[in-house]
C-alpha positions as CSV (number, residue, x, y, z in Angstrom):
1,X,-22.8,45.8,6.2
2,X,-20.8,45.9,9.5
3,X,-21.7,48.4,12.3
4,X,-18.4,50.3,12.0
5,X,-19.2,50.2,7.7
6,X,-22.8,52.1,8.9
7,X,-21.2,54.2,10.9
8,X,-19.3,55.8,8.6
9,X,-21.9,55.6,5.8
10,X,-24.5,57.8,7.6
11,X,-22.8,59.0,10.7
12,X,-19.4,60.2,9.6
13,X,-18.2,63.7,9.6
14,X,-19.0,65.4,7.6
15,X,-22.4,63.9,6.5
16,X,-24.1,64.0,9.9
17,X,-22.7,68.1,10.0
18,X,-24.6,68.1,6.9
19,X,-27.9,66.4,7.6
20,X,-27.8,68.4,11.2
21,X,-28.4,71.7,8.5
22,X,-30.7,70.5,6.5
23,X,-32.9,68.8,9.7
24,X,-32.7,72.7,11.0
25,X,-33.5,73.9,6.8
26,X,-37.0,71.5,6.8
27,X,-37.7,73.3,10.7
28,X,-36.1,76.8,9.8
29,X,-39.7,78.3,10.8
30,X,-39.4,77.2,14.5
31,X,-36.0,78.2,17.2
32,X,-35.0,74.5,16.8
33,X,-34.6,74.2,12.9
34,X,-32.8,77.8,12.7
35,X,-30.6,75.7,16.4
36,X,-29.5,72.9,14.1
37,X,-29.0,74.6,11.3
38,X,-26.1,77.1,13.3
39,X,-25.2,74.2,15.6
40,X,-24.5,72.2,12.0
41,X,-22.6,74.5,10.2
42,X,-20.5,75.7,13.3
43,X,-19.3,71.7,13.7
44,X,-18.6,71.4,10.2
45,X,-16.4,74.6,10.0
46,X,-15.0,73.2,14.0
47,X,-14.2,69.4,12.6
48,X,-12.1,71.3,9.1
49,X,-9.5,72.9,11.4
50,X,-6.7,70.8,11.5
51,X,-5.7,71.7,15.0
52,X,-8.7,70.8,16.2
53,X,-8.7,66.8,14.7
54,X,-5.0,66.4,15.6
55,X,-6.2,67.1,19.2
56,X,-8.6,64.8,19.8
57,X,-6.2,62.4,17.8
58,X,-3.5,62.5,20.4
59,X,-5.2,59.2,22.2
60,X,-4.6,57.2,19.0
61,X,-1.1,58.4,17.9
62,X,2.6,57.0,18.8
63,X,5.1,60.2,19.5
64,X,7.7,57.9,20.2
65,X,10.6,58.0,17.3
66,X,13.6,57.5,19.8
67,X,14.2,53.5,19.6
68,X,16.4,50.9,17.9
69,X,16.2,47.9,16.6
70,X,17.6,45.8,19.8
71,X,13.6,47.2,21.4
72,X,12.2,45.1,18.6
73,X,14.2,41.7,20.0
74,X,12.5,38.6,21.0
75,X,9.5,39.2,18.4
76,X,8.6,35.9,16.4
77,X,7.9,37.7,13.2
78,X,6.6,41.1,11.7
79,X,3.4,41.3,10.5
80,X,1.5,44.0,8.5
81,X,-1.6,44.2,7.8
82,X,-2.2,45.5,4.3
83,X,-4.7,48.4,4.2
84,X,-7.0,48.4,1.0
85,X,-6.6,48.2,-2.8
86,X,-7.9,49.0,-5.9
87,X,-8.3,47.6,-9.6
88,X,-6.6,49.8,-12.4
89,X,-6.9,49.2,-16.1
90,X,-4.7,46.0,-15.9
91,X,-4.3,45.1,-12.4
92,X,-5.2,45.8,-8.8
93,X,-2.9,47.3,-7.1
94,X,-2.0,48.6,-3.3
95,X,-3.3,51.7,-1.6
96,X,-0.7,54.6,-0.1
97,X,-1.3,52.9,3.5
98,X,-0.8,49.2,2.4
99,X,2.8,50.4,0.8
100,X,3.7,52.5,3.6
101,X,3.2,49.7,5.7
102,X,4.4,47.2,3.8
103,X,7.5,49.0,2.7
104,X,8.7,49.6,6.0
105,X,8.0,46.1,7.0
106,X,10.8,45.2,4.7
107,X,13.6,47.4,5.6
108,X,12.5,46.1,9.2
109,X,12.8,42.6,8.0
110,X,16.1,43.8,6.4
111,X,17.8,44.9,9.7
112,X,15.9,42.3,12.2
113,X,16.0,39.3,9.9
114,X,12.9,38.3,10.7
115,X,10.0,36.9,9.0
116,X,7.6,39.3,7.3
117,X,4.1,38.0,6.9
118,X,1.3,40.0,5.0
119,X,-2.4,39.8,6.5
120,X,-5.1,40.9,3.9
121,X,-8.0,39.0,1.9
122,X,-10.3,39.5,-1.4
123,X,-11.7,42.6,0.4
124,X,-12.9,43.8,-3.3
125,X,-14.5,40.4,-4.4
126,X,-14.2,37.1,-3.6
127,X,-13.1,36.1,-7.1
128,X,-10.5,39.3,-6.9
129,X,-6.7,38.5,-5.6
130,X,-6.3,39.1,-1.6
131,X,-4.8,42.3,-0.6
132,X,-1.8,40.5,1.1
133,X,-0.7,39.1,-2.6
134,X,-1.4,42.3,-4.2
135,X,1.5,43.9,-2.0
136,X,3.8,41.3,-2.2
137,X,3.7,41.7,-5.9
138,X,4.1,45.5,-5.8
139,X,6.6,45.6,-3.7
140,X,8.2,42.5,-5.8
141,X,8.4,40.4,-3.0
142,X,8.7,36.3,-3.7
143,X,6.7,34.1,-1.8
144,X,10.0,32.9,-0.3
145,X,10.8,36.5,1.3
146,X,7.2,36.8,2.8
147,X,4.2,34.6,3.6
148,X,1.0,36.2,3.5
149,X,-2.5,35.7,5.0
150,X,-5.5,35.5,2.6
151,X,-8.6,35.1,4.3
152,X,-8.9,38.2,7.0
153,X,-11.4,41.1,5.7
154,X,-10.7,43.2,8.7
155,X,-8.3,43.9,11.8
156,X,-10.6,41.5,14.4
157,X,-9.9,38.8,11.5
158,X,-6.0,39.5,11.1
159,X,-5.4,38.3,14.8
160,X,-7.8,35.4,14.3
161,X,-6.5,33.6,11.5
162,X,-2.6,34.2,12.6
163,X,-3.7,33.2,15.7
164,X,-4.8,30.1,14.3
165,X,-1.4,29.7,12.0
166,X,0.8,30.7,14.7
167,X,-0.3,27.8,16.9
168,X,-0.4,25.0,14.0
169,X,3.4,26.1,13.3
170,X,4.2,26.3,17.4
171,X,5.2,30.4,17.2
172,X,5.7,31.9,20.2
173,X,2.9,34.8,19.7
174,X,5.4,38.1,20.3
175,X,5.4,40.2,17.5
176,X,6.4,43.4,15.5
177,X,3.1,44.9,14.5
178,X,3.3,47.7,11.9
179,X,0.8,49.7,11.1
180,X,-0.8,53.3,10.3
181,X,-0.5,55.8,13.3
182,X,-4.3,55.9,13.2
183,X,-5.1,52.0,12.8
184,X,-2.8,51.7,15.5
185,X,-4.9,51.6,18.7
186,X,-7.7,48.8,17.2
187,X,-5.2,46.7,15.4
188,X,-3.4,45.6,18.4
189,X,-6.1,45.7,20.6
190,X,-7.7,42.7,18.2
191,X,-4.3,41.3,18.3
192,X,-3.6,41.5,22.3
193,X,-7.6,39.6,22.7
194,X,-6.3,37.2,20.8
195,X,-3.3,36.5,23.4
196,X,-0.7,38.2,21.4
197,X,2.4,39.8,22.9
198,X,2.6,43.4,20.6
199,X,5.2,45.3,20.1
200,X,3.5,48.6,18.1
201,X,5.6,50.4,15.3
202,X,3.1,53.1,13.8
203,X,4.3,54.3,9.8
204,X,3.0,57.8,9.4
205,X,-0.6,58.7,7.8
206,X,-1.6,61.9,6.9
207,X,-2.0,63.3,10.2
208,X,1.4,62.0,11.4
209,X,2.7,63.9,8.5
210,X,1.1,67.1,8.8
211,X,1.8,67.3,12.4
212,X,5.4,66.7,11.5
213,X,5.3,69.2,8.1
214,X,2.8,72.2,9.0
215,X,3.4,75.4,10.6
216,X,1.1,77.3,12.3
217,X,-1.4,78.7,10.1
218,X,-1.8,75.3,8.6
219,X,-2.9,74.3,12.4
220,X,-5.7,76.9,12.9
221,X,-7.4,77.6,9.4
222,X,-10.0,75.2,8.2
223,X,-8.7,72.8,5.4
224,X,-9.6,69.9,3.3
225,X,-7.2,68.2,5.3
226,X,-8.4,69.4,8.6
227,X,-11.5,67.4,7.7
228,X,-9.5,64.5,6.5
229,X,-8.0,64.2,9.9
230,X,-11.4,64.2,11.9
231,X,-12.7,62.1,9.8
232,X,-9.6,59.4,10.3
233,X,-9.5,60.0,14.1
234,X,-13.8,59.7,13.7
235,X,-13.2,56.1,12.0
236,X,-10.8,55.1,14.1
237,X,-13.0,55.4,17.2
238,X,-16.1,54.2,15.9
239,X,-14.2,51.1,14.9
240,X,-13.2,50.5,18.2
241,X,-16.7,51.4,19.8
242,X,-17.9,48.7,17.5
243,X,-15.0,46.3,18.5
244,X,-16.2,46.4,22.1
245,X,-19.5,46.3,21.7
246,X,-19.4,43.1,19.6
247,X,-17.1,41.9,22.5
248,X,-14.2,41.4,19.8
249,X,-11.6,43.1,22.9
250,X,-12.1,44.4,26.0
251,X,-11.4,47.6,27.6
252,X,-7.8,46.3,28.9
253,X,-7.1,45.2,25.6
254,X,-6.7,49.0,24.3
255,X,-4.2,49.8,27.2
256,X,-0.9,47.8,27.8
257,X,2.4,49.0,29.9
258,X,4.7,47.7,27.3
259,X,6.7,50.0,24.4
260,X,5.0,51.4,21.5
261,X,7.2,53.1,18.5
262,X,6.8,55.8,16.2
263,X,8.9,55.6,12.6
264,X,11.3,58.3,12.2
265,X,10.1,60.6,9.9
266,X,11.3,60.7,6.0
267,X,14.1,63.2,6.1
268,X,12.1,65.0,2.9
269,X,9.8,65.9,5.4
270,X,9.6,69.9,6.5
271,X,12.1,71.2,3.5
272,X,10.6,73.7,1.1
């Protein structure tokens, strides 16, 4: 199990919130227990309010929507990582942030011309079709329109192994990296240490979308979706923590002075 996969498993809003309370339940007899068990439920009702996650989410997410295509120009290829799957009764196929991402990879390869390449291995099991094939079939893609990476399990291992097929075919490493508005900032991190010149487009994610569709009330009163959103922006971070401390990038690989795009957002978005 990876660090960031432990993380998440016992430290991850809203579970540590959780064992806080019930640490301060087994102590509720001393001034400490009856501490943790306010100081618990207070961050748990603090991490549901949406407001509250999109704010400390501002670091990670792209605002910028105002760009054309020309911005993307001098890019070798655009690559998209696929992000998770699942088996149904007689297939597997693609999560919501995999066809985002790889649907709007298409219409960019539509207007740009250039190549698309899928990065996603048998993150299920190792007998189990890779991610990146799973997508091009959903989105009824032949192998000729897209050439897709099967052996990365995470974002670290997407730059390695296109680093390593980028040099055996003599690609110039610029490229058009699409992605969710959350994976964003780790993704091309991982792709930048691996000497990568990025050019960022983030599709939206839930948070992009609320931020774009709610209205006020939706901001300040606690939500399922509030949680959602800490709990993204949580992931997020701790993935990165775990990037640098394994030494996978550097500090200067999560800041660059180049452009970074947003996706317009779908024109359904905001009507009743």
């Amino acid at each position: 199990m990876t660090l960031t996969a432990i993380i998440m498993q016992f430290l991850a809003p809203p579970l540590v919130f959780i064992w806080l309370s019930v640490l301060g339940l087994l102590f509720s007899f001393r001034r400490f227990g009856r501490g943790c068990i306010v100081l618990g439920m207070l961050l748990l009702f603090l991490s549901s309010i949406p407001g509250i996650g999109l704010f400390i989410s501002m670091p990670l997410l792209e605002t910028n929507t105002n760009w054309s295509m020309k911005e993307l120009k001098g890019a070798e290829a655009i690559v998209i990582p696929t992000g998770g799957y699942f088996p149904d009764e007689i297939r597997f196929v693609s999560a919501e942030h995999s066809i985002r991402r790889g649907d709007y990879g298409v219409w960019l390869q539509q207007q740009t011309g250039l190549p698309l390449i899928f990065t996603g291995g048998r993150t299920y099991h190792p007998q189990a079709p890779a991610e990146s094939e799973v997508l091009r079939h959903i989105l009824n893609l032949s192998p000729e329109k897209v050439w897709t990476e099967t052996k990365s399990m995470n974002s670290y291992e997407h730059a390695v192994y296109l680093e390593q097929d980028f040099s055996k075919r003599g690609w110039d490493k610029k490229i058009v990296l699409v992605s969710s508005a959350m994976h964003m900032m780790r993704l091309s991190a991982s792709f930048r240490a691996m000497g990568f010149e990025v050019i960022p487009v983030s599709v939206h994610d839930h948070a992009t979308d609320f931020r774009q569709d709610a209205d006020f009330w939706e901001y300040v009163f606690p939500s399922w979706e509030g949680l959602k959103i800490f709990r993204r922006a949580f992931y997020s971070y701790a993935g990165t923590f775990s990037y640098l401390v394994r030494g996978r990038i550097s500090v200067s690989d999560l800041f660059h002075s180049g452009p970074s795009y947003l996706a317009a957002p779908s024109s359904w978005l905001g009507r009743d």
